[in-house]
Backbone as a printed PyTorch tensor [residue, N CA C, xyz], in Angstrom:
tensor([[[ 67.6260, -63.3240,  79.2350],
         [ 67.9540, -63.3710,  77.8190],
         [ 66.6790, -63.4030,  76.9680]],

        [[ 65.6460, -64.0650,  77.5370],
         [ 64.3400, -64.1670,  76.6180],
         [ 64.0200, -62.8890,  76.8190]],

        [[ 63.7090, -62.0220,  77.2600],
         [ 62.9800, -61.0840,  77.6610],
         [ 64.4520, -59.6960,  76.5830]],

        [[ 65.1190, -60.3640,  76.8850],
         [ 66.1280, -59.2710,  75.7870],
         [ 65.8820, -59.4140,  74.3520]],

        [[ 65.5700, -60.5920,  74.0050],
         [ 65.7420, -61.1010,  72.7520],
         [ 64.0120, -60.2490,  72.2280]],

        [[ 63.1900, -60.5450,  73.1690],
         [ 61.8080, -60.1780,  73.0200],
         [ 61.5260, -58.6840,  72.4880]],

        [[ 62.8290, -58.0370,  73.3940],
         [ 62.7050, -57.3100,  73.3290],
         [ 63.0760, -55.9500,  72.2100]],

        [[ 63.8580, -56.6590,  71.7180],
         [ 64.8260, -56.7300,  70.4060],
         [ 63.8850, -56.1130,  69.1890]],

        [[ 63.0930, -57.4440,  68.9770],
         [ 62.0360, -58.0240,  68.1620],
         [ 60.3300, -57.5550,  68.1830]],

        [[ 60.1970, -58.3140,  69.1550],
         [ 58.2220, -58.2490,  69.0790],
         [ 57.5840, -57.2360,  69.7690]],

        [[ 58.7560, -56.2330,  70.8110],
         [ 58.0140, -55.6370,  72.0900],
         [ 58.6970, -54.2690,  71.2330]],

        [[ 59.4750, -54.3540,  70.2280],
         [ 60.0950, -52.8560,  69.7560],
         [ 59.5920, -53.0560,  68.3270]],

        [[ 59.8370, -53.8900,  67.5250],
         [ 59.3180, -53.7680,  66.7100],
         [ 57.8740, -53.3790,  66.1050]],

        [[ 57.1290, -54.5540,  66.7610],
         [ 55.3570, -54.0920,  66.8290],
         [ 54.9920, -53.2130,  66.6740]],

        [[ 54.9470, -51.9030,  67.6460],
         [ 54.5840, -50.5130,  67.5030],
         [ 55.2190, -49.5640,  66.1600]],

        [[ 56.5110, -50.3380,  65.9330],
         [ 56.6320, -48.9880,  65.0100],
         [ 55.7110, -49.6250,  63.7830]],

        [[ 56.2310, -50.9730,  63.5510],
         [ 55.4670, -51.2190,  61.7280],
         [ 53.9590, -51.3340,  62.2440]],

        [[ 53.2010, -51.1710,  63.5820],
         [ 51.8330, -50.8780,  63.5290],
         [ 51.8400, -49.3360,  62.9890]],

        [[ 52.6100, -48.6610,  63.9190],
         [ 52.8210, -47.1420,  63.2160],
         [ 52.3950, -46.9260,  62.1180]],

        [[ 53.2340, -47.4420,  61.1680],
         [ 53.4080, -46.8490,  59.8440],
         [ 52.1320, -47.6310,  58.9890]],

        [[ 51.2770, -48.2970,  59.6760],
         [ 50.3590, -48.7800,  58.7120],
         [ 48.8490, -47.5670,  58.3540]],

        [[ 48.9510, -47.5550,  57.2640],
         [ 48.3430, -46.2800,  56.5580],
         [ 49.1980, -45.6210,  55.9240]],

        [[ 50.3590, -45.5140,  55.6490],
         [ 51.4690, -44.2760,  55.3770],
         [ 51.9870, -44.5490,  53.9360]],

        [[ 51.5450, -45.8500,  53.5150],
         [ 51.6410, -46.6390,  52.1310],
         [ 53.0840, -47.3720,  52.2620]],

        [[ 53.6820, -47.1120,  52.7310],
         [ 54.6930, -48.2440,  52.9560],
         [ 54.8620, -49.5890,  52.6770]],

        [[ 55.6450, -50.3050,  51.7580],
         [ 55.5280, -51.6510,  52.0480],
         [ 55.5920, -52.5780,  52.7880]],

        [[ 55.3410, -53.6750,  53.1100],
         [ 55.7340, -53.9760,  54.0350],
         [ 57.0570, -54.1840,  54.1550]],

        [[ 58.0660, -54.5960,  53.3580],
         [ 59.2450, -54.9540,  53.3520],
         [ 60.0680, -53.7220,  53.8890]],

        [[ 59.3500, -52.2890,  53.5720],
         [ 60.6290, -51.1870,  54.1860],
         [ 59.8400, -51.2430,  55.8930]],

        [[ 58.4700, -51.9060,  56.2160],
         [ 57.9290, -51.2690,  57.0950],
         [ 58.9060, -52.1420,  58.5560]],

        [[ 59.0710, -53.6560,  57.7600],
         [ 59.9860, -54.6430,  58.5550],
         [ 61.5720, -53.9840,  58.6750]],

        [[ 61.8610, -53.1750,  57.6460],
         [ 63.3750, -52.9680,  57.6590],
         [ 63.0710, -52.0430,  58.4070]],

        [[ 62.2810, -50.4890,  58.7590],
         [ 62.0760, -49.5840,  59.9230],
         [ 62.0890, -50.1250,  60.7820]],

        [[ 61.3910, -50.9580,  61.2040],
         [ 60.6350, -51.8770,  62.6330],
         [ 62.4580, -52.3870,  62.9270]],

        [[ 62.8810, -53.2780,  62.3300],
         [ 64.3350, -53.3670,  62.8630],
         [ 65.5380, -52.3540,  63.6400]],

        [[ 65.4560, -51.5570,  62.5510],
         [ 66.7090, -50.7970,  62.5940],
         [ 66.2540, -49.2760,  62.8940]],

        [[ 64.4980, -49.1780,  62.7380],
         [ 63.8990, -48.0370,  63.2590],
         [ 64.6780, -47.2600,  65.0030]],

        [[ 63.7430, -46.0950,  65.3790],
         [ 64.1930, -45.7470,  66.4960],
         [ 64.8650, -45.9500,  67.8010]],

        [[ 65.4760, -45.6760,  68.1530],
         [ 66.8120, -46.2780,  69.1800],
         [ 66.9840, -44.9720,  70.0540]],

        [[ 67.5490, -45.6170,  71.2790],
         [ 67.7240, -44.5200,  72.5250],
         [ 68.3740, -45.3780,  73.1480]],

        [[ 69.7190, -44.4700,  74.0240],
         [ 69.9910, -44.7990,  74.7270],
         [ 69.5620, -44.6960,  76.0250]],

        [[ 68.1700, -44.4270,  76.1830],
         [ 67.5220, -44.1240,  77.7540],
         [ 67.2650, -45.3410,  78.3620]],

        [[ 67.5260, -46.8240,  78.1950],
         [ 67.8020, -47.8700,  78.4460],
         [ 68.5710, -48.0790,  79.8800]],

        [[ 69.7120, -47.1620,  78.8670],
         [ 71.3020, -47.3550,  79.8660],
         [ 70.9030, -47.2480,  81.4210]],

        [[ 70.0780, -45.6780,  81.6580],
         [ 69.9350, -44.8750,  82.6620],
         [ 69.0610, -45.7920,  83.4170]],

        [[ 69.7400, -46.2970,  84.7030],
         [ 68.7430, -46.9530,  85.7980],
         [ 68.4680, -46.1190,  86.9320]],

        [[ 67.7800, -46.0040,  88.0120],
         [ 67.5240, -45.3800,  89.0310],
         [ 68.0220, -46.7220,  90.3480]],

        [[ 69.4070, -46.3790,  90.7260],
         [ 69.5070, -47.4910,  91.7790],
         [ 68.9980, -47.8360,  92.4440]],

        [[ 67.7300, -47.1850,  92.8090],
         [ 67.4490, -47.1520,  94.1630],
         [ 66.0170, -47.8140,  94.0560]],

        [[ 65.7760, -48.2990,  93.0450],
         [ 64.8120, -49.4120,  92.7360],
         [ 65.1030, -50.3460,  93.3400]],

        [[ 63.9370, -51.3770,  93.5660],
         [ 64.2740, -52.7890,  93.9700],
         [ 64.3540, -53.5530,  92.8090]],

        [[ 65.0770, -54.5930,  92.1320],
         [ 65.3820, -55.7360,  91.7320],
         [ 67.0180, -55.2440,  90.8660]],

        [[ 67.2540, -53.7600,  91.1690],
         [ 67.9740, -53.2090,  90.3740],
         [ 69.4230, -53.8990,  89.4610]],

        [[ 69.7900, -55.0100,  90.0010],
         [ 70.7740, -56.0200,  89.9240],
         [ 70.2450, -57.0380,  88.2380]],

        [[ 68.8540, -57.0980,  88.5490],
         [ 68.3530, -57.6680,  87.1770],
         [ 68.0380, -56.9380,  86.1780]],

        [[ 67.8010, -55.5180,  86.6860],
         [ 67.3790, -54.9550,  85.4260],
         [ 68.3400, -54.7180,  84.9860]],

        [[ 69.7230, -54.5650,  85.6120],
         [ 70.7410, -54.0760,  84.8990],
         [ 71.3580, -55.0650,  84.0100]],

        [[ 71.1010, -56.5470,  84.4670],
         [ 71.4720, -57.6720,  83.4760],
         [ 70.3720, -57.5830,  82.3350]],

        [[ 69.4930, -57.4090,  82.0800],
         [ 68.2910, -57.3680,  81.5250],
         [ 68.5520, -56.0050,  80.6650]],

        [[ 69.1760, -55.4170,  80.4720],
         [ 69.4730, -53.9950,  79.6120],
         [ 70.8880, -54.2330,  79.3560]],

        [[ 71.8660, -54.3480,  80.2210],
         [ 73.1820, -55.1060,  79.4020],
         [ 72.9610, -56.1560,  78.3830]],

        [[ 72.0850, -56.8550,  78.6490],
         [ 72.0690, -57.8400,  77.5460],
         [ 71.5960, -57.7910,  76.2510]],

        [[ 70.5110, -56.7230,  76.6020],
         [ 69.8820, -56.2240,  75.5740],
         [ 70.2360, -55.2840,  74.5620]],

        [[ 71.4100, -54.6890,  75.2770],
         [ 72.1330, -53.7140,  74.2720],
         [ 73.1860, -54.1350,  73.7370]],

        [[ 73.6840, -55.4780,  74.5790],
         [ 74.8740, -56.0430,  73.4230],
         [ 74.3000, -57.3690,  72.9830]],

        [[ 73.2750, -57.6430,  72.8400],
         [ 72.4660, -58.3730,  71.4980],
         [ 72.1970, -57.0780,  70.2830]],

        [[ 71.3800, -56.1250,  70.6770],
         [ 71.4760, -55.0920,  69.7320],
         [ 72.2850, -54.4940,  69.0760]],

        [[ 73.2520, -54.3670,  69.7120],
         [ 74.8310, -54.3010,  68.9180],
         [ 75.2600, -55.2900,  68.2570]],

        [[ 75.2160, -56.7750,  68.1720],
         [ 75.3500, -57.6490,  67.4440],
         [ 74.6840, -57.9330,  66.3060]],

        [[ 73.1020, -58.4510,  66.9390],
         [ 72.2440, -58.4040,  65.9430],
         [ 72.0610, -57.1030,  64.3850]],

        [[ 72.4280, -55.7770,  65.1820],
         [ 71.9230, -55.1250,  63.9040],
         [ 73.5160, -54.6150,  63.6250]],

        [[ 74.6420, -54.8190,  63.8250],
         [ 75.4800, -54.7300,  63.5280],
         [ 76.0220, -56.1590,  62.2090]],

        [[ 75.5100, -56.8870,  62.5000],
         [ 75.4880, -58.3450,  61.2430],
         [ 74.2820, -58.2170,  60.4250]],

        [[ 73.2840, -57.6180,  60.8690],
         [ 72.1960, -57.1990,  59.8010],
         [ 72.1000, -56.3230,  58.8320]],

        [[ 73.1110, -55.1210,  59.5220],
         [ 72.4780, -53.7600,  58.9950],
         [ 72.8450, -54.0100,  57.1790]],

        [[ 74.2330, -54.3450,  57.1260],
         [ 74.5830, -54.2560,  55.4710],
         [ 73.4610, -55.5840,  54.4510]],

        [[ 73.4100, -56.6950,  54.7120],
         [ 72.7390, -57.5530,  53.7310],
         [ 71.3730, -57.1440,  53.6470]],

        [[ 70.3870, -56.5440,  55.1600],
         [ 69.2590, -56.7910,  54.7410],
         [ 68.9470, -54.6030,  53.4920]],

        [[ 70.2580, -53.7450,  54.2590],
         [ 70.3220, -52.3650,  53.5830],
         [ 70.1210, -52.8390,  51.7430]],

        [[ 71.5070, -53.8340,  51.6710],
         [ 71.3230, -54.4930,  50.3060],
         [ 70.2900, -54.8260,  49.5010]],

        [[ 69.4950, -55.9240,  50.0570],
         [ 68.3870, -56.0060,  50.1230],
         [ 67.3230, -55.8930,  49.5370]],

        [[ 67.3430, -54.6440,  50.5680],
         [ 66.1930, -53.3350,  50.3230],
         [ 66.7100, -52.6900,  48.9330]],

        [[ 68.0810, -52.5800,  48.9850],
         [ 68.2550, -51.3260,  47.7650],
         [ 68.0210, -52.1440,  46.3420]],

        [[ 68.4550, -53.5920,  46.3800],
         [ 67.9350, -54.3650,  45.3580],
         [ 66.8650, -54.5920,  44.6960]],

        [[ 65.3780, -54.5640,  45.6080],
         [ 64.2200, -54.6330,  45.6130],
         [ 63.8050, -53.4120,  45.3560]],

        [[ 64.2120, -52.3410,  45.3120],
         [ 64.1100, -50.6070,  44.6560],
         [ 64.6400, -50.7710,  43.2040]],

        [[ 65.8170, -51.4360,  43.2880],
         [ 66.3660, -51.5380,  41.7360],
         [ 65.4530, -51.8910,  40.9100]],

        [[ 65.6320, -52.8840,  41.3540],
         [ 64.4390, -53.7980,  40.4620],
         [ 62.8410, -53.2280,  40.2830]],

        [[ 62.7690, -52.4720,  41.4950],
         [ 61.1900, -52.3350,  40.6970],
         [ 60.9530, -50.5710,  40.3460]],

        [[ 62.0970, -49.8480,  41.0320],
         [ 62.4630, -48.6910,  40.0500],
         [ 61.5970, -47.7450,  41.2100]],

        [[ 60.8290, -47.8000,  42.0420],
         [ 60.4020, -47.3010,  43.1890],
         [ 61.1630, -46.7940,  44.4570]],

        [[ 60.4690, -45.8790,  44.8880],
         [ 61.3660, -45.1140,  45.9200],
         [ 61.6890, -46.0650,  47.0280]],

        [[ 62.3410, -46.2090,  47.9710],
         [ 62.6870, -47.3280,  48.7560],
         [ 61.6110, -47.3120,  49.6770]],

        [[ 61.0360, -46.5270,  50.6730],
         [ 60.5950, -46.4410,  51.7900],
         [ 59.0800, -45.6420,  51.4700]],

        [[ 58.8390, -46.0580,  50.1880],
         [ 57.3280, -45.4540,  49.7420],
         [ 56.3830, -46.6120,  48.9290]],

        [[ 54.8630, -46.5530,  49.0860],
         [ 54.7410, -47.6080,  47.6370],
         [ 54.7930, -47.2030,  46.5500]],

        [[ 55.0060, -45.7180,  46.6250],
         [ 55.1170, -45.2670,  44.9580],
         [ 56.0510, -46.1240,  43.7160]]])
């Protein structure tokens, strides 16, 4: 479960909002990418014939129905949010313009 949760968060997230640093982005859309950014289901696909194969498969089940939870209760308040913080400052959402 730690290693799902990790994985969720600090081990998927990291790379993308390192990504986008230079691109002028704020940080606030760079955290809302980093969340809800790129996704694959190439997770699913195990090769049985690995050894520990029994954990990794708990270790990716878990991880995909935390991800289904987590950004399924996220996606609308933090979308809100974001579109609020555009309102208000009259700027494109996902730019610093």
């Amino acid at each position: 479960m730690l290693y799902a949760l990790l994985s969720l968060t600090v081990i998927r997230m990291l790379p993308i909002f390192l990504s986008l640093t230079g691109t002028g982005e704020k940080t606030d859309s760079k955290l809302f990418l980093a969340w809800f950014g790129p996704r694959g289901l190439a997770s699913i696909v195990l090769n049985t014939d690995l050894p520990g194969t029994e954990l990794m498969t708990m270790v990716v089940v878990s991880t995909v129905f935390l991800s289904v939870i987590a950004h399924g209760v996220t996606a609308n308040p933090l979308a809100t949010a974001l579109a609020a913080r555009v309102a208000r400052t009259g700027k494109d959402a996902l730019s610093g313009d």
